[in-house]
C-alpha positions in Angstrom: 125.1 129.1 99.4 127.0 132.1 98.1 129.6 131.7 100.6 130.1 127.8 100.2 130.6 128.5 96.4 133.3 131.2 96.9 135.0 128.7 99.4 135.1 125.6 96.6 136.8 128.4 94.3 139.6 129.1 96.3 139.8 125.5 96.9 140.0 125.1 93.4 142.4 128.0 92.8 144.5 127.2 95.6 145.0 123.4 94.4 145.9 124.8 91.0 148.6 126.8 92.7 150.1 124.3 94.6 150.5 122.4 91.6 152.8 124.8 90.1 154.5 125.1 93.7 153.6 128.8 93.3 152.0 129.0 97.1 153.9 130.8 100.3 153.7 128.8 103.2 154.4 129.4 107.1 156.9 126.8 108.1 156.3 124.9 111.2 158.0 122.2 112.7 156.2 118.5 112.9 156.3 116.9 116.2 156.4 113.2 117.3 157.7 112.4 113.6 160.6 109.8 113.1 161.7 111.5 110.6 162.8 115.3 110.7 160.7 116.6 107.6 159.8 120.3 107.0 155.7 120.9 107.0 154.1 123.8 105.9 150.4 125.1 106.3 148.2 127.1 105.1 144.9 128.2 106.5 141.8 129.7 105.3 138.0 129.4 107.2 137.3 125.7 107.6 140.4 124.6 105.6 143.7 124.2 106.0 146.2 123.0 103.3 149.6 120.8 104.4 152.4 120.4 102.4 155.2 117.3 103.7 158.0 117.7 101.5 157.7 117.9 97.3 155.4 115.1 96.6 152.8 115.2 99.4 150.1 117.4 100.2 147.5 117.2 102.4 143.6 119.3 101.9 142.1 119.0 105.1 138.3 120.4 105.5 136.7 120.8 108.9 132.7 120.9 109.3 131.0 122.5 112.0 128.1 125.0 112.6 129.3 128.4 110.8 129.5 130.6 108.2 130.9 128.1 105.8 129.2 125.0 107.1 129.1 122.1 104.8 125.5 121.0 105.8 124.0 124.3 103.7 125.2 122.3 100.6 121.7 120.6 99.5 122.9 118.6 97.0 124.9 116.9 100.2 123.4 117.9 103.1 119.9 119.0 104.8 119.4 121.1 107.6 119.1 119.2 110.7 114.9 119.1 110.8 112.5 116.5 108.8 112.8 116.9 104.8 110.7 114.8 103.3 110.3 113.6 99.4 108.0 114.9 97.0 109.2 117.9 95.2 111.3 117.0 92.6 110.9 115.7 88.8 110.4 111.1 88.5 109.9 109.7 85.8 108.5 105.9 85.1 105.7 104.0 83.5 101.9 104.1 83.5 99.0 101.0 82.9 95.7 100.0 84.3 94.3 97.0 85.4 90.4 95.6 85.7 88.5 95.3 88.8 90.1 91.4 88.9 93.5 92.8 88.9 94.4 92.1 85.8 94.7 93.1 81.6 92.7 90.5 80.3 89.7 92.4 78.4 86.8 91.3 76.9 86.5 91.3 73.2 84.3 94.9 73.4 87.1 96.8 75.2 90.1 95.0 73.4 90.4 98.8 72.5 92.3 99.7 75.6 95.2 97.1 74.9 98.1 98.7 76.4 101.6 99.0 74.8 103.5 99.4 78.4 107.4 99.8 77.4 105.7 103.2 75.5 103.9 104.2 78.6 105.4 106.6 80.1 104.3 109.3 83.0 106.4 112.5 83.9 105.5 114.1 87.5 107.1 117.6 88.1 106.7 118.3 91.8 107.8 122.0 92.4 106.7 122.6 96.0 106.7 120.5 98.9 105.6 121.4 102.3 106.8 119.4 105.6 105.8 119.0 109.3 107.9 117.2 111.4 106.1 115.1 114.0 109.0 112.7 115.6 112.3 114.1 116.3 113.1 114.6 113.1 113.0 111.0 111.9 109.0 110.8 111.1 106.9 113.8 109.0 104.1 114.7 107.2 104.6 115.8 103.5 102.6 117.7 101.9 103.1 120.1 98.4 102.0 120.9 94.8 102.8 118.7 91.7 101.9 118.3 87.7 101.7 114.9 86.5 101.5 113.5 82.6 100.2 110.3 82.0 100.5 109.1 78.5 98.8 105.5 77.5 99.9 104.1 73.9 97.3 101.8 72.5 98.4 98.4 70.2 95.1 98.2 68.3 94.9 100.7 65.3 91.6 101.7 67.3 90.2 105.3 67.2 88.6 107.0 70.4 84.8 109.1 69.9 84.1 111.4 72.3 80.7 112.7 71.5 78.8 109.4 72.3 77.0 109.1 75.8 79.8 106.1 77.0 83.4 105.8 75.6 83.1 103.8 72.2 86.4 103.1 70.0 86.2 102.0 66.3 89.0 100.3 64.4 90.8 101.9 61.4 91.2 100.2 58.5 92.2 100.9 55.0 90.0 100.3 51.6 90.9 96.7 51.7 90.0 96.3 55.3 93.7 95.8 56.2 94.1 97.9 60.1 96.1 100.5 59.5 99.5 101.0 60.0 100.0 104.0 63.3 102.9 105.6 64.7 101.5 106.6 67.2 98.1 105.7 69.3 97.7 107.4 72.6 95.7 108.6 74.8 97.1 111.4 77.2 95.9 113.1 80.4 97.4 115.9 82.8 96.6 115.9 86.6 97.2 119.1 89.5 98.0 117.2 91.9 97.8 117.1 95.8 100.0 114.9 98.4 99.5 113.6 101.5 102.8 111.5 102.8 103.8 109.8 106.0 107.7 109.4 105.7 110.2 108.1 107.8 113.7 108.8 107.4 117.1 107.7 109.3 119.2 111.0 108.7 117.6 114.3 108.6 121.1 115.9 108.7 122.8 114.1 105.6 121.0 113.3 102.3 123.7 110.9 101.3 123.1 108.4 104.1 119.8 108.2 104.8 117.5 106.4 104.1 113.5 106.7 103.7 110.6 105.0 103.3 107.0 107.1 103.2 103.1 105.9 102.4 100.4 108.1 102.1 97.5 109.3 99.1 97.7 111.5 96.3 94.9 113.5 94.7 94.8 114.8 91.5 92.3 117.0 89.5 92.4 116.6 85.5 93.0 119.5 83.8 93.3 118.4 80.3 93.1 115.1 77.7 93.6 114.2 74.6 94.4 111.9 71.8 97.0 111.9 69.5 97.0 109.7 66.5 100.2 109.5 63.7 100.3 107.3 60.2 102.9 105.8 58.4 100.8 106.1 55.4 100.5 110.2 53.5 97.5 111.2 52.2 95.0 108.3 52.8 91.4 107.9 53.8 90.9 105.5 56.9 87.6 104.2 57.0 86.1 103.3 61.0 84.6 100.0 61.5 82.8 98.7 64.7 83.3 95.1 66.0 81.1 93.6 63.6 82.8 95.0 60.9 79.9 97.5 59.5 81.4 100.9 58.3 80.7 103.6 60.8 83.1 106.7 58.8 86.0 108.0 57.3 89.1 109.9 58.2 91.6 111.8 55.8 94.9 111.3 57.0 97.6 114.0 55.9 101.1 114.1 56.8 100.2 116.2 60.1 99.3 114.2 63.2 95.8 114.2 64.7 95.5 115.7 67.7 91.6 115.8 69.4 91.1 117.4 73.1 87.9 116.1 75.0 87.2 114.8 78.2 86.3 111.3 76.6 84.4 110.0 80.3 87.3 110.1 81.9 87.1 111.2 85.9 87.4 114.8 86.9 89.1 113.4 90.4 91.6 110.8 91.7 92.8 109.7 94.6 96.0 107.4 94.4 97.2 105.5 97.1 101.0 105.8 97.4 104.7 104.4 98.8 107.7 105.6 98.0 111.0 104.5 99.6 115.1 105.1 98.5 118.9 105.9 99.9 120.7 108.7 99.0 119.8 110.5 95.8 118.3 107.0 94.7 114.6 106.8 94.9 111.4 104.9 93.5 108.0 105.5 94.1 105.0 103.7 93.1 100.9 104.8 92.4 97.9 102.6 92.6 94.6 104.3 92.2 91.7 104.3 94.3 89.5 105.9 92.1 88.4 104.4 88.7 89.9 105.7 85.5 86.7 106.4 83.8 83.3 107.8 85.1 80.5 105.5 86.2 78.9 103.2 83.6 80.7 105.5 80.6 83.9 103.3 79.8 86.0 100.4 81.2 85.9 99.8 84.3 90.1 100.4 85.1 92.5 101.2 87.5 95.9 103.1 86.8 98.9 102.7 88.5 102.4 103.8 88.2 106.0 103.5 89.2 109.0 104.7 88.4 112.2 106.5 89.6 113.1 110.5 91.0 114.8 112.0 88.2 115.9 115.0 90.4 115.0 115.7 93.8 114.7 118.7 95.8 
């Protein structure tokens, strides 16, 4: 890398130069031309600079297996072996849906109402692991990755999580109006483990190649919260179950409300996966295996996610 970078310098510098015509060339002959015109060259490693005339000059750049080979460039290039992709950072959009495939809830967990567009998931893959098994076209893909999922509710609902099953109460104000939230979300961080079958039409150049992998992804939970923000300064919310009987009261200052607990959610998951792209454009796409919340203690859901590689490695 350290070589490559001094080479687009003096390609740099050397352009600059030959701007201000400020370059010595040796003068050569051109044969096999029509027309008798004076070229000059100049050469340096894989590079060699032409100059026809005053207006025309030519930057010629030769690849091969060297020093200053082009293909240890990796925003441009891989190494000609199997390179899968998984480390990286993507970025896209988070849900579940019910055992029927679907959001439509019954009245007693209208609670988890989903406000998708807000939805969002982060992953940040920093190692990645590969074993080529077919010529270099067909790998296995392992690695090491930290995933975000963040879920913003629509219902002015409030999550308890010291009660033996999940339970959410509404908010409401003194006149039994729901109250008026910033924000409503419910966010949980994974460790997470890969296990990707990819194949791939160009291990020697990233920017034509293209890829398409399937495989599982396991994740361990390592923290969750809530976080809950008001409009509203200084106000007591009072919590009301379905039937509309007053459970409690919560102060609400101009700080939001932050509570870390497990709230029944599963310690393990096991996603199944595809991803798929060209070039430095790539989606990928989540659909767990697992439920989202432990055995008979909450909904009975199934995330999934999708989104795009923000930066890949």
């Amino acid at each position: 890398m350290k070589k490559i970078s001094l080479t687009y310098m003096t390609l740099l510098v050397t352009a600059v130069l030959l701007m201000f015509s400020k370059v010595s060339f040796g003068q050569n002959e051109e044969s096999g031309k029509s027309e008798n015109k004076e070229a000059k060259e100049f050469h340096m490693n894989n590079m060699k600079i032409e100059k026809h005339g005053e207006d025309t000059t030519y930057i010629i750049m030769h690849h091969h297996h060297g020093d200053h080979d082009m293909g240890k460039c990796p925003s441009m290039f891989r190494r000609n072996k199997y390179n899968g992709h998984w480390a990286g950072i993507e970025l896209g959009w988070n849900g579940y849906v019910n055992s029927d495939f679907n959001t439509s809830f019954p009245s007693n967990e209208q609670y988890m109402n989903l406000n998708t567009a807000r939805s969002m998931t982060v992953n940040i893959n920093p190692f990645e692991l590969n074993l080529n098994l077919v010529k270099n076209h067909f790998g296995l893909t392992s690695g090491l990755g930290y995933t975000v999922n963040n879920y913003y509710f629509t219902n002015s609902t409030l999550l308890i999580h010291d009660s033996s099953s999940l339970v959410a109460y509404n908010l409401v104000d003194q006149n039994g109006k729901a109250a008026d939230m910033k924000v409503n979300k419910l966010s949980v961080s994974w460790i997470t483990l890969p296990i990707l079958f990819e194949y791939q039409t160009n291990a020697k150049i990233k920017m034509n190649s293209f890829h398409i992998g399937v495989g599982v992804v396991g994740g361990v939970r390592i923290c969750s919260w809530t976080k809950q923000s008001y409009y509203a300064r200084n106000t007591t919310y009072y919590l009301q179950d379905d039937n509309g009987k007053t459970i409690g009261s919560t102060y609400v200052d101009e700080h939001p409300t932050r509570t870390k607990n497990q709230y029944h959610l599963n310690p393990f998951k096991l996603d199944a996966t595809m991803r798929i792209g060209w070039s430095f454009l790539n989606f990928y796409a989540t659909y767990s295996i697992t439920p989202m919340f432990q055995k008979d203690q909450g909904p009975q859901l199934y995330p999934w996610s999708a989104g795009i590689t923000l930066l890949g490695w």
